[in-house]
N, C-alpha and C positions, 0 to 999 in steps of 0.2 A: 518552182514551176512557172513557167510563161507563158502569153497567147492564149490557146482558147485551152491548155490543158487544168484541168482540177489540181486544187492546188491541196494539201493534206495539214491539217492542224490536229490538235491534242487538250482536251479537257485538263486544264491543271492541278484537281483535287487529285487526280491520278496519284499524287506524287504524293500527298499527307501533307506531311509537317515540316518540306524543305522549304527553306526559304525561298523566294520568287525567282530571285537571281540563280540559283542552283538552277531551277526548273530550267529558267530561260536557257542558258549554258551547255544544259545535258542537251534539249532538245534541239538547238541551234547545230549543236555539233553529227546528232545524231540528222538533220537532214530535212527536218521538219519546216516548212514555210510557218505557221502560226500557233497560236494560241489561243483557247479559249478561257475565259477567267470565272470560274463561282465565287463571288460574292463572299461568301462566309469565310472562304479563307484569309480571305484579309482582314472583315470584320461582319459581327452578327447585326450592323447597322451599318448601311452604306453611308449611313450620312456622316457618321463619325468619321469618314473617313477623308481627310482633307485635302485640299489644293495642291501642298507638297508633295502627301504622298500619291496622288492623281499624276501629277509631273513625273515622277520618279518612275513609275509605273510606264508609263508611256517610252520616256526614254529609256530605262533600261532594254526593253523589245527592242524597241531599233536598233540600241547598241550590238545587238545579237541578230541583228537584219528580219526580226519576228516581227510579222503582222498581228495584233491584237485582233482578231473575227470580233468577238462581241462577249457577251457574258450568257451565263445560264445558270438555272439551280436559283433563277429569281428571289423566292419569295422564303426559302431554305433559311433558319436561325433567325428569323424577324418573331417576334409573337405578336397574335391577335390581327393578323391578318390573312383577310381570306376573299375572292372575289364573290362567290356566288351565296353569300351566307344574307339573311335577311336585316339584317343590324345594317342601315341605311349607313352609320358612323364608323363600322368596321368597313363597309368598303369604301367608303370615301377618302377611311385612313389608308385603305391599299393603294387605292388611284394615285393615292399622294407619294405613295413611297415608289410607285411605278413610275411615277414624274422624274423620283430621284436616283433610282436604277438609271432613265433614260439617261438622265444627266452625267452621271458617271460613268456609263457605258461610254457616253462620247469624249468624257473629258481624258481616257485614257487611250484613246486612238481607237474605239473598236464602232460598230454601227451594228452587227447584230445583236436581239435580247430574245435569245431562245423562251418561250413559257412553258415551263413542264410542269412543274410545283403540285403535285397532285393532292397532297392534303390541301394546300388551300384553294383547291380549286371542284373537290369534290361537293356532291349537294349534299346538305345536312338531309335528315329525316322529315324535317317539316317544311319542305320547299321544294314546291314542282319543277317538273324538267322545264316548264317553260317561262317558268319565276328564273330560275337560275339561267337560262339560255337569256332570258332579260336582260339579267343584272351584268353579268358577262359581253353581251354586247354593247350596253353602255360603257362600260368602264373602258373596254377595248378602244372603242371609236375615241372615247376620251382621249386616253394617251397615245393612239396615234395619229391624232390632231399634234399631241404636243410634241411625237417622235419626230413629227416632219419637219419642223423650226429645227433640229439637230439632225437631222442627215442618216436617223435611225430605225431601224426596222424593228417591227415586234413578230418574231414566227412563232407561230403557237406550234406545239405538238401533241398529235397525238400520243394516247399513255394506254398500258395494257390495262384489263377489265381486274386484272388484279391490284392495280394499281390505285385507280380511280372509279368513278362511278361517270365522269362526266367527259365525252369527247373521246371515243377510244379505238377511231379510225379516221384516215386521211378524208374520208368522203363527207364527216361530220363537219372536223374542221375546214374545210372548206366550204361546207354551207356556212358556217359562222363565220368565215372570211368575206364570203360576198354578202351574208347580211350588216355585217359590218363596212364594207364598199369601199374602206380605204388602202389607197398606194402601198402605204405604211404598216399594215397588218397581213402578215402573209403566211406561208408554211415552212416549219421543220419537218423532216419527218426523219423514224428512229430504226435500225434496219432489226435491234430487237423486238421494240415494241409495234414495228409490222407484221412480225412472225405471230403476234397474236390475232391477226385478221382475220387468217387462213384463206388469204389471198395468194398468188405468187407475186414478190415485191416487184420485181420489172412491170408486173399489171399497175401496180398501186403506182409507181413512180414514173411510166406514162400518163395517166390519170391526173398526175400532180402537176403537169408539166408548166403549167400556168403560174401556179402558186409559189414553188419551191424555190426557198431561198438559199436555205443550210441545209446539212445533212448529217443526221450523227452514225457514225459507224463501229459495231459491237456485233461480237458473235452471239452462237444460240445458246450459246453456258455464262453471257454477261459479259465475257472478259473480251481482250482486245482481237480485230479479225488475225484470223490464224491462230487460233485458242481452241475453237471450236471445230462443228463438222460442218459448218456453212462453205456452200460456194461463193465467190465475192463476185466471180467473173459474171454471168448473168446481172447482179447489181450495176456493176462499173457499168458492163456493156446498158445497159440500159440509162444509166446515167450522160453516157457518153449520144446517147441514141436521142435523147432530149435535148441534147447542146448545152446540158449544164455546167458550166465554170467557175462555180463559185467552190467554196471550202469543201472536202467532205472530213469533218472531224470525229477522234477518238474518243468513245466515252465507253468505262467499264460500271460493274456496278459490284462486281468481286474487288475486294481492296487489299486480300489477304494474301496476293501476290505483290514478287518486286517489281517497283514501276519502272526499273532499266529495262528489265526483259518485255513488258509489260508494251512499255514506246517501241523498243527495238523491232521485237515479234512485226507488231503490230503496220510499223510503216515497213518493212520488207515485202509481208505480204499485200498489203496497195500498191505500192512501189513495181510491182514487178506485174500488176494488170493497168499500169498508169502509166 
């Protein structure tokens, strides 16, 4: 995709246990501009992960003309980390490791670092919504001080109320966007975990028009659009109605399907409102 049209990527746990280069390969041929990368599939400690394979990673995408978007699924396979927990050392040790998501986010070509992570980011039992709305805004501001020295974006997303206890609409997140007041910290938003608003999402995605960086796109049964009974066209057009140009990417949250059909489905049905 070119100009000012949305260009369409793809979540890579999709895929399980194929190697990177498969992923790259299938979707390259099937038609796809990008990729997004979680973390755990490569490893359950970003840091282990080194220089080498940071290069390899980078250049494998290009070889297959894949833009890297960024990473998500943050804080997924790390333990004892958490942003909104009272243990001053558990979130000083997440800051730390968000420094090094950031790092590696940019060392493999990509600039966004979607935040969904809802276990570590829900409030425990013994900490106020406005303890945790704290602690969370500090750490935020933190590394998107440090995201901006890397060319990085942090979008937070909202998560459904099943999911999380903390931030479970566009309208929140983005008061913790402007409380936090940096360039650098801005919006995902998820077109399942909109459906839990019970808003209609063209409201929500006018609303966001400021903020919105990324976009992840899933039907109302989890799986990829065209799986479900959602209309995408209202979405797109509404997207298209904000002048948004950036990625809108594929994420499932059913794994028990094949990821051919799963990509295929998926980009025909954008494909043909794009």
């Amino acid at each position: 995709m070119i100009g000012d049209r949305m260009k369409v990527s793809i979540c890579n746990e999709i895929f399980k246990s194929w190697r990177l280069e498969e992923t790259f390969e299938h979707i390259s041929r099937l038609g796809y501009d990008g990729i997004e990368i979680a973390p755990f599939t490569i490893s359950n400690d970003v840091r282990r992960i080194g220089r080498d394979k940071r290069e390899e990673i980078r250049d494998l995408a290009s070889s297959y003309d894949l833009e890297i978007v960024g990473t998500h699924w943050l804080l997924v396979g790390s333990e004892g980390l958490h942003i909104t927990h009272p243990d001053g050392n558990i979130r000083r040790s997440t800051q730390r490791y968000l420094f090094e998501l950031i790092r590696f986010t940019s060392d493999i070509g990509g600039r966004i670092l979607v935040f969904g992570s809802p276990k570590q980011r829900s409030i425990p039992d013994n900490v106020s919504y406005e303890k945790a709305w704290g602690y969370a805004r500090e750490i935020f501001l933190a590394c998107s001080r440090f995201a901006e020295d890397y060319g990085a974006i942090i979008a937070f997303e909202p998560l459904t109320r099943r999911s999380t206890n903390f931030i479970n609409t566009a309208e929140e997140a983005i008061r913790l966007i402007e409380d936090v007041s940096h360039p650098n910290f801005r919006l995902n938003l998820d077109v399942y975990s909109m459906l839990d608003e019970g808003k209609p999402i063209p409201e929500i995605i006018r609303l966001s028009q400021e903020y919105l960086v990324h976009f992840h796109v899933n039907d109302d049964n989890g799986l990829g659009p065209g799986f479900g009974s959602l209309n995408f066209k209202p979405i797109i057009d509404a997207l298209r109605a904000i002048g948004y140009t950036r990625f809108i990417s594929v994420e499932i949250f059913d794994f028990s399907h094949d990821p051919r059909r799963i990509a295929e489905v998926s980009l025909k049905t954008l494909r043909i409102l794009l």
